[in-house]
TORKOL-4160 file (C-alpha; in steps of 0.2 Angstrom, whole numbers, padded with zeros to 4 digits, m for minus):
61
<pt num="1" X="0000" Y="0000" Z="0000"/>
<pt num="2" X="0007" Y="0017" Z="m0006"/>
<pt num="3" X="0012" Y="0026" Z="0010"/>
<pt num="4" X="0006" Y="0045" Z="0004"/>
<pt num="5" X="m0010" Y="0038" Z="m0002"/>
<pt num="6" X="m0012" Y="0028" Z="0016"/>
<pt num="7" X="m0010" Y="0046" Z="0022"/>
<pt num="8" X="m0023" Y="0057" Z="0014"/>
<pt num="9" X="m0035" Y="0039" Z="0013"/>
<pt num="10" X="m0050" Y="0043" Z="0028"/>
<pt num="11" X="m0063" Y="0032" Z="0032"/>
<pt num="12" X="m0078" Y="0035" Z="0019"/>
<pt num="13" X="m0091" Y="0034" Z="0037"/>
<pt num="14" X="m0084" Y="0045" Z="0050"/>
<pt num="15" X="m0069" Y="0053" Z="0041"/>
<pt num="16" X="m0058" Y="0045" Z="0051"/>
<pt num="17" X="m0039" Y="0038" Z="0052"/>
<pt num="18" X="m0036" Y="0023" Z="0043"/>
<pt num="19" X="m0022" Y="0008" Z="0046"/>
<pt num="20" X="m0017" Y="m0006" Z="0036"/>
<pt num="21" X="m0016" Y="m0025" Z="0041"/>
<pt num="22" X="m0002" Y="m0030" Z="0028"/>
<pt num="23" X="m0007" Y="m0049" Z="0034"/>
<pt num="24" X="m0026" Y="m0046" Z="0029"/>
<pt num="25" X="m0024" Y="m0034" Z="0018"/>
<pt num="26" X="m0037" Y="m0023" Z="0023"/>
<pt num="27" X="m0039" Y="m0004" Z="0027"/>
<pt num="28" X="m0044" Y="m0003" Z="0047"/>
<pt num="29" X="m0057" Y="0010" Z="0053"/>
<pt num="30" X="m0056" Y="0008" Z="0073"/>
<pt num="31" X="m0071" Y="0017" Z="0078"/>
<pt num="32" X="m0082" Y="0013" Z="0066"/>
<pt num="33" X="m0075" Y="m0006" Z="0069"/>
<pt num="34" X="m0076" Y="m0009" Z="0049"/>
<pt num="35" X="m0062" Y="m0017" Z="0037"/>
<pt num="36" X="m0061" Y="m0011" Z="0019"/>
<pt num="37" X="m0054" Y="m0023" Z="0007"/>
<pt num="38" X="m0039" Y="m0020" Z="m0003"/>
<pt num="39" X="m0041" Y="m0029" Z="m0019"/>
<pt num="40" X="m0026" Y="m0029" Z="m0033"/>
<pt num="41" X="m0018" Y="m0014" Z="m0023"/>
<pt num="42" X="m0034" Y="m0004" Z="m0024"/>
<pt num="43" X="m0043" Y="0001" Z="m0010"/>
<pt num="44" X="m0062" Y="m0003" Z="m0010"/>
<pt num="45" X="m0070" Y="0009" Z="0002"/>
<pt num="46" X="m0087" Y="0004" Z="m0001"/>
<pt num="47" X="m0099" Y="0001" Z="0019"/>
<pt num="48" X="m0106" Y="m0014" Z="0007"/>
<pt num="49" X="m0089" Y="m0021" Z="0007"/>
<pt num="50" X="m0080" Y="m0020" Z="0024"/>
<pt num="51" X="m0082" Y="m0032" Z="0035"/>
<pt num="52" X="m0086" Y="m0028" Z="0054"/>
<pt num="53" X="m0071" Y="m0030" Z="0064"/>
<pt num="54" X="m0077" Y="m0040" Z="0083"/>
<pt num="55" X="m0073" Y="m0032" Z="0099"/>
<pt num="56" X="m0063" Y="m0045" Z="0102"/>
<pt num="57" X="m0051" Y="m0041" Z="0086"/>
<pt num="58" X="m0045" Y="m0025" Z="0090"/>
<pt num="59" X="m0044" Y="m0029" Z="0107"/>
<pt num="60" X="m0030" Y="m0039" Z="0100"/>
<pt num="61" X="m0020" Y="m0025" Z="0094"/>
């Protein structure tokens, strides 16, 4: 994942930070508990598509 596009990337919900799992490839919204896909190097910031991160999940980071 391109680091200065990582940088200005927000989540598409609550405008927030974003992180990315390398291992899962996904973008990481914390708030909103929601993973976006990252599919061929290309972001897919679409609600429909993320999946819902448990409590349990980020509790693990």
């Amino acid at each position: 994942m391109d680091k200065h596009l990582l940088e200005i990337m927000v989540c598409p919900l609550c405008k927030g930070e974003l992180q990315y799992k390398k291992e899962s490839k996904e973008l990481i919204c914390a708030f909103d508990r929601l993973a976006y896909p990252v599919r061929d190097d290309i972001p897919v910031m679409l609600e429909s598509e993320a999946r819902i991160i448990p409590v349990e999940e980020l509790d693990d980071d």
